[in-house]
N, C-alpha and C positions, 0 to 999 in steps of 0.2 A: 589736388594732391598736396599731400603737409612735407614739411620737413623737420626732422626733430637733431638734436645735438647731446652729446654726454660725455664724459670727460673719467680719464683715471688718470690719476698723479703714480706715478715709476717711480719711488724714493732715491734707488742705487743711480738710476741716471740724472736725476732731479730735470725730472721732463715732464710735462702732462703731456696725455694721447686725447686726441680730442677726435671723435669722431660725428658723422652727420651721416644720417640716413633720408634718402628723400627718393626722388622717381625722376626721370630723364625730362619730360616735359616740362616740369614745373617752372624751368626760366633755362635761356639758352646759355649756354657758359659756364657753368656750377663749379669745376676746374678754379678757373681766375676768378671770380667771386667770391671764393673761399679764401681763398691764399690773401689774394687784396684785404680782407677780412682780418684775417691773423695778423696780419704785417700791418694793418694801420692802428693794430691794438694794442703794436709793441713788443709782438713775439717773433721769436729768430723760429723758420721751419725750416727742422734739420731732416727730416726725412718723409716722405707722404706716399699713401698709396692711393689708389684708386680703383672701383671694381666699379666695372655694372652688370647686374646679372640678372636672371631671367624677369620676367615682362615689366624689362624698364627699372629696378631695383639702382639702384647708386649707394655705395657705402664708401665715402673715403674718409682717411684715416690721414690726422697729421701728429707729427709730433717735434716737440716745441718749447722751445727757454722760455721762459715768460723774464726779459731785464727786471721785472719792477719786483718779483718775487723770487728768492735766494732759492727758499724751500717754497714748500705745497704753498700754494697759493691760496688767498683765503674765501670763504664760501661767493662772497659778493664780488671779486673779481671772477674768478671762474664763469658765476652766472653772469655778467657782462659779455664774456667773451662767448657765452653760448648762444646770449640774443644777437648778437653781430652776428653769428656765421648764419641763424635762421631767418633772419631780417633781409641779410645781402640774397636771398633763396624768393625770400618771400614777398619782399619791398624793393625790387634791386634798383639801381642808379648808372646808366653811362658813364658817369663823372667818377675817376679815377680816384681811390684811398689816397691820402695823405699819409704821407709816411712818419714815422717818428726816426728823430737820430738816436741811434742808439749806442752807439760804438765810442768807447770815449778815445782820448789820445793816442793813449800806445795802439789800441787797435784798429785805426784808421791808420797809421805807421805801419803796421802790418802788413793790411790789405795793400795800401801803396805801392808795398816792394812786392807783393804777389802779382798787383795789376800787371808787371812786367811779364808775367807767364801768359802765353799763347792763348786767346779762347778759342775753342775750336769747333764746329758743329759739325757731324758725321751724318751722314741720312744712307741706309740699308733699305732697298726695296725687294731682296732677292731671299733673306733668311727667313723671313715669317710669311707662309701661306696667307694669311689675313692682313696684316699690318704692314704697313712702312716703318721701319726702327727709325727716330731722330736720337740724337746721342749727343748731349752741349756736356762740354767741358769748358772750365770759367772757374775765376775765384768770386767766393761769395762776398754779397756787398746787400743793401736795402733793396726792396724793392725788384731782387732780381724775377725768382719764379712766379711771379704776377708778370713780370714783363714778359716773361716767355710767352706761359701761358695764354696770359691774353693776346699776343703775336698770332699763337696759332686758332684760336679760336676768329679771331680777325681773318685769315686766311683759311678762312671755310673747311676745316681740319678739327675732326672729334676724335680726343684724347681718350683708346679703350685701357690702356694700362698705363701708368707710370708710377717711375721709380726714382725716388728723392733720393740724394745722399750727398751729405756735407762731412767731411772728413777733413779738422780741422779748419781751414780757411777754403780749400779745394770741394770745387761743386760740382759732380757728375749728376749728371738727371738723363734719364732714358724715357720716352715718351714712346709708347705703339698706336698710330695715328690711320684714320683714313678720313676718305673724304665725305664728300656730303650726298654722296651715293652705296656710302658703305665699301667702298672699295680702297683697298694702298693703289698710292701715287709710281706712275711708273716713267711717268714721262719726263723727260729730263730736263727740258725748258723749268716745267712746273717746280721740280725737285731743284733747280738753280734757284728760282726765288724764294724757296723758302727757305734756303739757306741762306741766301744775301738779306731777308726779314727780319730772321731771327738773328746775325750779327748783327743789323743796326740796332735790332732792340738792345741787345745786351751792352752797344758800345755806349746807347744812351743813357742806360744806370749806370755810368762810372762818372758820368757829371751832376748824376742826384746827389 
């Protein structure tokens, strides 16, 4: 199985959508792979989807500041960032992105005073026939939805939809999750560590 990558630049949002088409098996974790990908290349992801659809099809979709480019970014970066996301598919590594700092003065001052807001993780096993709903609320900071991600991937847990969104400094991400039997989590034990997992992940990004 390949993975291929392609890109359109939003002028009015000044965002490229960067999208990756590839198949389920190809490497396990395609989710945190990707994002780790974006994030150690310098891009903020303000919102991402994720589909997988009949035999094995994967198509997510992110979309993304790129710090280093105001406007459209230019042909040679773009292709950079397309070999990263098919490489991290293709070549993958255990060894965790290095993250860039991006955020200068005032907006590490920002996020600071937002740290002070509550982060919160909801988990729903009763709305969705198929899924377990998780639901993080959190201010955004580096490295955060890689940390997720890879949290739940770590916890034997395949992400069928999720929903990015950063509004302003404020991070809501919705994940529909099951296990590794294909089934949502019902059990309440189980459903307690993965909420105490995924607080420790995110309390750990506020010291990157």
């Amino acid at each position: 199985r390949d993975a291929i990558a392609w890109h359109q630049y939003l002028p009015q949002q000044r965002t490229v959508e960067y999208t990756v088409g590839t198949y389920e098996e190809i490497v396990p974790g395609i989710f945190h792979r990707l994002t780790g990908a974006l994030t150690s290349k310098g891009l903020q992801i303000l919102s991402a989807e994720i589909n997988t659809l009949a035999d094995g099809l994967v198509i997510d979709r992110f979309y993304c500041i790129d710090s280093d480019n105001t406007d459209q970014p230019d042909p040679g970066r773009i292709k950079q960032i397309e070999e990263a996301l098919v490489q991290a598919l293709k070549a993958p590594t255990e060894s965790p992105p290095v993250f860039r700092k991006l955020w200068n003065a005032s907006s590490q001052a920002r996020v600071a005073k937002l740290s002070n807001l509550p982060t919160n993780v909801r988990i729903d096993s009763s709305t969705s026939e198929r899924f377990t709903i998780i639901d993080v609320f959190t201010h955004d900071r580096m490295g955060l939805l890689y940390a997720i991600t890879r949290t739940l991937f770590e916890l034997g847990l395949s992400v069928g939809v999720a929903k990015i969104g950063t509004h302003l400094d404020q991070v809501v991400d919705v994940f529909y999750v099951v296990d590794q039997s294909g089934r949502k989590i019902t059990d309440e034990d189980q459903l307690d560590r993965i909420r105490e997992r995924l607080l420790n992940a995110i309390r750990e990004t506020e010291s990157n």
